[in-house]
N, C-alpha and C positions, 0 to 999 in steps of 0.2 A: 170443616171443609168437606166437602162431599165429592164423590169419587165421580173421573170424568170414563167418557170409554176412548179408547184409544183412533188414531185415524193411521191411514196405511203407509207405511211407509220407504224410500226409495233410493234415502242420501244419508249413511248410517255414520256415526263417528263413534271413533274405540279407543279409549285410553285404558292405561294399565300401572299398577305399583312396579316399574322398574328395575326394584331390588327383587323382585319374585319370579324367579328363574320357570316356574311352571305358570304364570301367569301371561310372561313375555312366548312363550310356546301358545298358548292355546291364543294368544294374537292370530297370529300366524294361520293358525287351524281358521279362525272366524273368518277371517278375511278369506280365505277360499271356499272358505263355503256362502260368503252372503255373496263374494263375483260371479259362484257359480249362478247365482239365485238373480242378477242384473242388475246386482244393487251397485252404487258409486257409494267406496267407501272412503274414509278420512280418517288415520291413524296419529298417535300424538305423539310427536314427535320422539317423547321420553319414552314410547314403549312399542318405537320397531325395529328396536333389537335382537328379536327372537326369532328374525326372518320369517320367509312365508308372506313379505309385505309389498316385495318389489311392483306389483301390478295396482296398487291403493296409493291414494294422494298423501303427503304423509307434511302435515303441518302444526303449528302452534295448539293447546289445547282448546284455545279461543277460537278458532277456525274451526276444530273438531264440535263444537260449542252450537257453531250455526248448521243444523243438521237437521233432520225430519227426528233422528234419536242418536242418544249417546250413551253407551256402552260403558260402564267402567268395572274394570277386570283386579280382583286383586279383594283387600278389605274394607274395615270403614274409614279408613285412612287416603282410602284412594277415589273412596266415593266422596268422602267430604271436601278433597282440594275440589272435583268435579261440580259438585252443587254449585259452589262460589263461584262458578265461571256459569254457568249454563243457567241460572236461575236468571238474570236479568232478559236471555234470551228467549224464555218459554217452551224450550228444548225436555222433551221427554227423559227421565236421566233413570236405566236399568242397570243395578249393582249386581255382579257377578261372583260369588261367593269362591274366591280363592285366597283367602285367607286362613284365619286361627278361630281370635277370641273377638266375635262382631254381633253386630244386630241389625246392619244397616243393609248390606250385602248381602242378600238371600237367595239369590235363582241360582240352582244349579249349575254348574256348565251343564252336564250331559243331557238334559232336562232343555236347556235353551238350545242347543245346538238341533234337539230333535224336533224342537218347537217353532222353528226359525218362519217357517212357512204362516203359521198364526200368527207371529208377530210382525211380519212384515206386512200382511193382510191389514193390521190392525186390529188384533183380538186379543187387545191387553186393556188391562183398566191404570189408570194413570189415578194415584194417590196425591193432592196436593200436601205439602210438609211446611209450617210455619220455619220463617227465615228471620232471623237475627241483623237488625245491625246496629255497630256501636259508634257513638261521634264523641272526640272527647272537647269541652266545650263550644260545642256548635257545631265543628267543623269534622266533616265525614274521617275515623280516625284511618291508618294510610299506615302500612299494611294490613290487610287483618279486618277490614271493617265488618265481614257479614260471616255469619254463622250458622249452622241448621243444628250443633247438638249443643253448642254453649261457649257464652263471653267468660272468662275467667278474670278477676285483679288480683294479683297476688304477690307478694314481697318476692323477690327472688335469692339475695343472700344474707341479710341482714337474722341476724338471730332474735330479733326484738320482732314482736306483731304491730304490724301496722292498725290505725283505726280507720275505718274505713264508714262513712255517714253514707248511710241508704234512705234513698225516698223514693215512693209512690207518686205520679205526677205533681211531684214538687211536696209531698207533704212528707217531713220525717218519720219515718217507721224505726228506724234503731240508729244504734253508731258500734259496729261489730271491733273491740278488739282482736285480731284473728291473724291467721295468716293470708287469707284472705279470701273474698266471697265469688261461687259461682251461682253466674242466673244462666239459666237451663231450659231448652224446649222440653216439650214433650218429646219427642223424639231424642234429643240428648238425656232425660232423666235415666237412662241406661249407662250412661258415660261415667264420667267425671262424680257427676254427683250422684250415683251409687255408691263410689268408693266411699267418699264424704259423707255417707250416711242419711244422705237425701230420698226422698220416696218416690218411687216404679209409677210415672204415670202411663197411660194406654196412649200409644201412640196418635190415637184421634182427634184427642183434646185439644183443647184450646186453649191452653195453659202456660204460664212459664212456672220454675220454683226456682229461688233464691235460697242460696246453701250458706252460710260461714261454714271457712275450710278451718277444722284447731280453734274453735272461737274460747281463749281465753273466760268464757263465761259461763255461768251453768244454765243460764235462761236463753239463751241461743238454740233458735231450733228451725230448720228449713220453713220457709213460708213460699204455698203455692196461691198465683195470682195471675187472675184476667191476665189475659195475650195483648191486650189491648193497653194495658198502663204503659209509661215512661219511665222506667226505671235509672235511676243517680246513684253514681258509686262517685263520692269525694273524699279523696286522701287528707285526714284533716293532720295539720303538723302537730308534732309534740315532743320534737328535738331529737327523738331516735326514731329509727323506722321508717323515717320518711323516703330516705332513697332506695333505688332498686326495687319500684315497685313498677310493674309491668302488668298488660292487658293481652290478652293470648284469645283467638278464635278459635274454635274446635282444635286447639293444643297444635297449632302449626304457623300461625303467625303470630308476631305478636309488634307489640309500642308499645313506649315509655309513657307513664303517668306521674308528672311531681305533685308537691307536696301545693295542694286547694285547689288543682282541677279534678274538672267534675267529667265523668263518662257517665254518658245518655246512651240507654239502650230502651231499644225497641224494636215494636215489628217491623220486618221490610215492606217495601210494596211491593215486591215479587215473593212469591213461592215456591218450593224447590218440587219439580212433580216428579215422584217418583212412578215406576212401570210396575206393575206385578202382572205376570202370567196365571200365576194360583190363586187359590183365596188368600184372605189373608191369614197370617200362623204367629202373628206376636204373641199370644201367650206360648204356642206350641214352644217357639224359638226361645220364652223363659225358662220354662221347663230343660230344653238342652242345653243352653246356656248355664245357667244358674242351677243345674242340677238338682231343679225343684223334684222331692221324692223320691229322690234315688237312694238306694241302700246308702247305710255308712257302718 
């Protein structure tokens, strides 16, 4: 996907991670400085606790959702509930780095706050991001259905591995003993399936990768594939293992999977578009992240 330019904008929405005490403050701060600038803003409801909000509309994140841009303050945990709401909407969505350990969340505050005037001008470039969703036999699965970093299936208590039968638009590729499998954007190959030992794609591609998590096997090994396939995860039974197996979206929602239904994942027909002010720095951000060459 190719990068769009931004357009100007006049009706802002700002949500925030809640439990982040400097995140729900610099609320506060934005919102007086975009009223000072004429803009009509719309704060989520979860994150205007941190005062400084009394003169901003202050409603559901889906309200906040319908906006010329959406704001989300906090890490990649607060940008990802975000995409899922604003992505069906076409909504500009800028991640505001008040977090830890992220890759999603990159602008500055002090850096945005000084930059407010270009952004609201429209002198941002808007990144489209492949979006994820998962249906378990046919039917769109409820909660949880869309994703921008990764569908996860995985046993939740049972000591025994589940197997888990993968196919490529219908055609078997494996049947993973495991604990169980994540299929991953390009954008989430930083997530989940890093730990998993899955491989670093560039966030531009077009790609998904499929992980066994613990694959009971020694010929198990992540496979990266067109954006474009239909991906099948079916719980196939075998007396243990079969229950307690659940489907999880970017590690915040999740639904039950029994034993011989099948989860369809694929591309969405929306995109999640992210804002950058800067160029882009994903490698840079590997490097600070992952402490690519730094003394040890």
């Amino acid at each position: 996907m190719s990068e769009d330019k931004g357009a100007p904008v006049g009706r802002v929405g700002l949500t925030a991670a809640p439990h982040k005490q400097r995140a729900l403050e610099f609320v506060g701060r934005l919102v007086q400085a975009l009223l000072a600038r004429g803009c009509e803003v719309v704060v989520d409801e979860q994150a205007a606790g941190g005062g400084g909000c009394s003169a901003a509309q202050v409603a559901p994140l889906t309200v906040c959702a319908q906006t010329d841009l959406l704001l989300a303050l906090g890490g990649d945990g607060t940008l990802l509930r975000a995409a899922r709401v604003v992505a069906p909407c076409g909504t500009p969505l800028l991640g505001v780095d008040l977090g830890s350990f992220g890759f999603l969340a990159e602008e500055d505050p002090d850096h945005l706050l000084g930059n407010l005037e270009r952004l609201l001008a429209g002198d941002y470039m808007v990144e489209p991001r492949l979006l994820l969703q998962a249906q378990v036999n046919g039917a769109t699965a409820e909660p949880g259905a869309l994703a921008l970093n990764d569908v996860v299936v995985m046993r939740r208590q049972s000591q025994h591995p589940v197997r888990l039968r993968t196919t490529l638009d219908g055609a078997h590729i494996a049947t993973y003993p495991a604990d169980g499998v994540i299929v991953a954007t390009a954008t989430g190959s930083t997530a989940y399936n890093l730990s998993a030992g899955g491989p670093i794609l560039d966030s531009r591609m077009q790609a998904l990768v499929i992980t066994p998590i613990c694959s009971h096997t020694l010929y198990s090994r992540p496979l990266v594939v067109p954006a474009e396939v239909a991906i099948g995860v079916r719980v196939e039974s075998r007396g243990w293992g079969d229950e307690g197996v659940c489907v999880t979206a970017d590690g915040q929602e999740s639904t039950a999977l029994g034993a011989g239904q099948e989860l369809l994942i694929r591309r969405a027909p929306w995109a999640v578009r992210l804002v950058r002010l800067q160029p882009a720095r994903f490698y840079d951000r590997l490097r600070e992240k992952l402490r690519w060459g730094a003394e040890r």
